[in-house]
C-alpha positions in Angstrom: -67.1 -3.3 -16.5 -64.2 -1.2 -15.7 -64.0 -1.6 -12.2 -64.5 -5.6 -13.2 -61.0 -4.8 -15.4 -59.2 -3.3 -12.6 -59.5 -6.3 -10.5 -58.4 -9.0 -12.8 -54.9 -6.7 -13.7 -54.8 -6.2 -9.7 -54.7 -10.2 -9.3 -52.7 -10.6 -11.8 -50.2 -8.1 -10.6 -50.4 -9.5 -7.2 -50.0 -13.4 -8.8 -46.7 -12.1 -10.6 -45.3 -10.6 -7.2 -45.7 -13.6 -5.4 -44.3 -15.9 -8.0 -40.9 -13.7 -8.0 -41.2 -13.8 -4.4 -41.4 -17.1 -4.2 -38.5 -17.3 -6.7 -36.3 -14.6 -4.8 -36.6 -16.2 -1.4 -37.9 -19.5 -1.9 -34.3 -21.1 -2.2 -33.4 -18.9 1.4 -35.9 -20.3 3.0 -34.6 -23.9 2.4 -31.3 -22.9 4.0 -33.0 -21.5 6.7 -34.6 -24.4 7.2 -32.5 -27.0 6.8 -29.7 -24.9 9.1 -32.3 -26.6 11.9 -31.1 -29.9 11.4 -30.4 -32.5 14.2 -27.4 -33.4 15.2 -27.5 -36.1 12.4 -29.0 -34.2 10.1 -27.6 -34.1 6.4 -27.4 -31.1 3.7 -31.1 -32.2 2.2 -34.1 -32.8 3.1 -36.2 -34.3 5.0 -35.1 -32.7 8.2 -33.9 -35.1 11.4 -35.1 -33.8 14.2 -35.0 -29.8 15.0 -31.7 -28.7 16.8 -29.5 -25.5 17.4 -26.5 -27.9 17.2 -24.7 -25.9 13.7 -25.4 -22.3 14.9 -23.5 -23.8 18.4 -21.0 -25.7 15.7 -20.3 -21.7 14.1 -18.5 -21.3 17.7 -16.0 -24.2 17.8 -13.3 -24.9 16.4 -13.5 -25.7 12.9 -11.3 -28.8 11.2 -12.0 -26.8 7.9 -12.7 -22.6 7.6 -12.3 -20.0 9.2 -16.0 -18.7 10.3 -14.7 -15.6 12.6 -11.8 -14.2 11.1 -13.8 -14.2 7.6 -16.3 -12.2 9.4 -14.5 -10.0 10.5 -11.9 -9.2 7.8 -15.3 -8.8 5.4 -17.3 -6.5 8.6 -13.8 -4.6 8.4 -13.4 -4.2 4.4 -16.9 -3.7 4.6 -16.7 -0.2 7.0 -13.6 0.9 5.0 -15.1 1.0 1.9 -18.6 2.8 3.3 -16.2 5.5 4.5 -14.5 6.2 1.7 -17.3 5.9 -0.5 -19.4 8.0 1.2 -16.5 11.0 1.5 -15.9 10.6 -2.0 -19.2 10.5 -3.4 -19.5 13.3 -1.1 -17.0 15.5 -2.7 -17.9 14.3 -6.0 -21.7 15.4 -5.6 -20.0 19.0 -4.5 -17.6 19.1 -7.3 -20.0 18.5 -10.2 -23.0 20.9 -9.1 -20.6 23.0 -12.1 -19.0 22.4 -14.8 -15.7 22.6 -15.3 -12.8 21.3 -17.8 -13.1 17.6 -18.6 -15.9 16.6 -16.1 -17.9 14.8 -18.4 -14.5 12.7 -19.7 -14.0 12.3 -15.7 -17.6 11.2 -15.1 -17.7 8.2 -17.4 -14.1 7.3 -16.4 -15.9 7.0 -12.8 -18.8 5.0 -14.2 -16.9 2.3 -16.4 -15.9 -0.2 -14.3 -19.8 -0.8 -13.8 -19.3 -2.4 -17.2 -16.2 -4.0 -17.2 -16.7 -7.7 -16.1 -15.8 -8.2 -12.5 -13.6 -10.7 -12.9 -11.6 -8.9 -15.1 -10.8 -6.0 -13.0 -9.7 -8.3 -10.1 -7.9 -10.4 -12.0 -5.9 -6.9 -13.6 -5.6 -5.7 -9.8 -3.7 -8.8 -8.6 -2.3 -9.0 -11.7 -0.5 -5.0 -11.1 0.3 -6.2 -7.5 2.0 -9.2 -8.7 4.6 -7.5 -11.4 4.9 -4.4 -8.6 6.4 -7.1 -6.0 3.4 -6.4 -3.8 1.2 -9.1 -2.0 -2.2 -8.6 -3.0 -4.2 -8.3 0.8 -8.1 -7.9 1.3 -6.9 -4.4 3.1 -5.1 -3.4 0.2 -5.8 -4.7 -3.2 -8.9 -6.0 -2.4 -9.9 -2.7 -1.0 -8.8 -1.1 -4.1 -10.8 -3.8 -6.1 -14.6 -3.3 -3.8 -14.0 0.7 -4.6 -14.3 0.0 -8.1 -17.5 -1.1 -7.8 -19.1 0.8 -5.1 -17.7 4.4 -5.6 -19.5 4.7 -9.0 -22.9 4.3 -7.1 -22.3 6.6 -4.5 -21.6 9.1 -7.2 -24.5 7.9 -9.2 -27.0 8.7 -6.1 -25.1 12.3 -4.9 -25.7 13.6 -8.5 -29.0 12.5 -8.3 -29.5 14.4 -4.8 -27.5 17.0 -5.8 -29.9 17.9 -9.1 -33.4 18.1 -7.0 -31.4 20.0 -4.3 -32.2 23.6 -4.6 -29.6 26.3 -4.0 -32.4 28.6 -3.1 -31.4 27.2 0.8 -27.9 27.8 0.2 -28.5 31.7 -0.7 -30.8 32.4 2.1 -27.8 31.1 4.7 -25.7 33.0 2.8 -27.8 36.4 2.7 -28.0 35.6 6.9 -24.7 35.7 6.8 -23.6 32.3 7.0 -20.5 31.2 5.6 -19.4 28.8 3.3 -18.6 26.2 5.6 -21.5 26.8 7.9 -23.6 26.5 5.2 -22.6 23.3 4.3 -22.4 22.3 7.7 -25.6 23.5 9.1 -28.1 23.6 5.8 -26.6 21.1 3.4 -25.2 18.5 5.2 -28.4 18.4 7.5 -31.2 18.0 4.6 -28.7 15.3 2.4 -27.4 13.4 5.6 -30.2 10.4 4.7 -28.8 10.2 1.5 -25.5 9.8 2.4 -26.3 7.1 5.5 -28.0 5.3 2.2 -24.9 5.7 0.4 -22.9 4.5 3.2 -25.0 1.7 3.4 -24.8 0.5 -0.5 -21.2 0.7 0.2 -21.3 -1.7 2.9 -23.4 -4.3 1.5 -21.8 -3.9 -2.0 -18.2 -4.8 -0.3 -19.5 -7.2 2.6 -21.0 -9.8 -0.2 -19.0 -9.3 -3.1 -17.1 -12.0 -4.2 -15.8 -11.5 -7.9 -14.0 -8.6 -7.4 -12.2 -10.5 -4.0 -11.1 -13.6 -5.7 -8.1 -12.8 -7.0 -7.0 -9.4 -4.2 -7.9 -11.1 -1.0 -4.6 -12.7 -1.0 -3.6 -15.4 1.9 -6.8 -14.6 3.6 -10.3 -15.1 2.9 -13.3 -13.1 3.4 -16.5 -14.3 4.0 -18.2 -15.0 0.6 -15.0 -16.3 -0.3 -14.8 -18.7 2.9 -18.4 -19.9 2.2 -17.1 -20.7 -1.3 -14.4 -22.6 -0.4 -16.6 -24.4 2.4 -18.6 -25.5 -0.6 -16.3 -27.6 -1.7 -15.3 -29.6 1.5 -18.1 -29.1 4.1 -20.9 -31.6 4.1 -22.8 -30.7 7.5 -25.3 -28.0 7.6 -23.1 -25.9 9.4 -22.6 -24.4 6.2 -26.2 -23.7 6.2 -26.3 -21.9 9.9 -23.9 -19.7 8.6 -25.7 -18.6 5.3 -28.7 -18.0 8.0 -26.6 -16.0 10.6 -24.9 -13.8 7.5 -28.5 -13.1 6.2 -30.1 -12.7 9.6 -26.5 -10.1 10.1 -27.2 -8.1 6.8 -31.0 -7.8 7.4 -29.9 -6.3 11.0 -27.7 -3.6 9.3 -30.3 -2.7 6.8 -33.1 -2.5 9.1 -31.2 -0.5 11.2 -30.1 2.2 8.8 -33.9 2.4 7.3 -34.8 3.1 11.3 -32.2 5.8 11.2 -32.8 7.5 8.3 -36.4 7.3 9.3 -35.6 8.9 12.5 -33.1 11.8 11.1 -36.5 12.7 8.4 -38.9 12.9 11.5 -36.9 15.2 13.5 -36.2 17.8 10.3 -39.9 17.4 9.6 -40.4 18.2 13.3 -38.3 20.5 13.3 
């Protein structure tokens, strides 16, 4: 009778995962798909015909958008931000392992632009840029604008490292004796370095896809989600679809291989 219980909550666990799914990647799928189109292929389906004609179309040049430079000034924002992110969450983690005056004022000042609308605090960037006389720039404003929203992250996951890291390691450098800096270099920095290539990579996919926080800071030039917006509007070939697919097929590459390092950095420590 119990076992007979377990089963049916086990289906029905396993009926609600595939339904979301379905419903998370169903609509991907149909881009991927229909980014096979023949050369007369339209934006729906059916298909006509199978071709690589759009991904060769990504290559060309376009009457409308700017598929390269996008790409590369969001692959660019995209490593900036990671960096700095990853220092200061760094430092941040560091700083907080004590208290000291005003740290919990400073902590939800990090934290509160997670709940200010995102629209709001691009608009207020480009807005301060304006009345300064400064052209708002996906290097500068918009760089400004992607931190808002991934530093408070990084932080978020380096105090959470930082609280189930023991100091017990710290003291036994210390007693051998290490240090300060070599401790951090050579006990610290080794047994959280997974954390902060996870880091790093929140950071990157944060920036690289966001688009409210770029709309009104990229200035002249687009990034990519912003590109693909304004492609929306005037593109009606599925070229628009091969480069959803590439982008995806792009971000899946970064993330797979960041999982295969981190998974490689915990095998050696365990090994060694």
């Amino acid at each position: 009778m119990h076992a007979d219980k377990r089963g049916r909550e086990f289906y029905i666990l396993a009926a609600f995962f595939a339904l979301f799914v379905v419903f998370l990647y169903g609509p991907l799928s149909a881009i991927v798909i229909l980014s096979f189109q023949g050369p007369n292929g339209g934006l729906t389906f059916p298909l006509n015909g199978v071709s690589l004609r759009w991904f060769a179309n990504l290559f060309e040049t376009q009457a409308v958008g700017d598929f390269g430079g996008s790409f590369r000034r969001s692959a660019m924002l995209g490593l900036m931000v990671m960096v700095v992110t990853v220092v200061v969450s760094l430092l941040a983690g560091l700083a907080f392992r004590r208290r000291f005056a005003g740290s919990t004022a400073l902590f939800y000042l990090a934290v509160a632009s997670l709940v200010v609308p995102s629209i709001i605090i691009s608009l207020g960037i480009g807005v301060v840029f304006q009345q300064l006389g400064l052209q708002p720039a996906w290097y500068t404003s918009g760089f400004g604008a992607h931190l808002t929203w991934t530093l408070p992250f990084g932080v978020l996951i380096m105090f959470a490292v930082f609280n189930r890291f023991s100091p017990a390691y710290e003291e036994a450098a210390r007693d051998l004796g290490a240090t300060s800096w070599q401790t951090f270099a050579h006990v610290v920095l080794p047994m959280i370095a997974p954390s902060l290539i996870g880091v790093g990579l929140f950071g990157f996919t944060l920036s690289y896809d966001e688009f409210a926080r770029t709309l009104m800071t990229a200035g002249t030039f687009n990034t990519l989600p912003l590109e693909i917006y304004g492609m929306t509007t005037n593109v009606t070939t599925p070229v628009l679809y091969a480069l959803g697919t590439v982008t995806t097929v792009f971000s899946l590459v970064v993330i797979g291989a960041t999982l295969g390092l981190i998974v490689t950095m915990n095998r050696r420590r365990m090994r060694g």
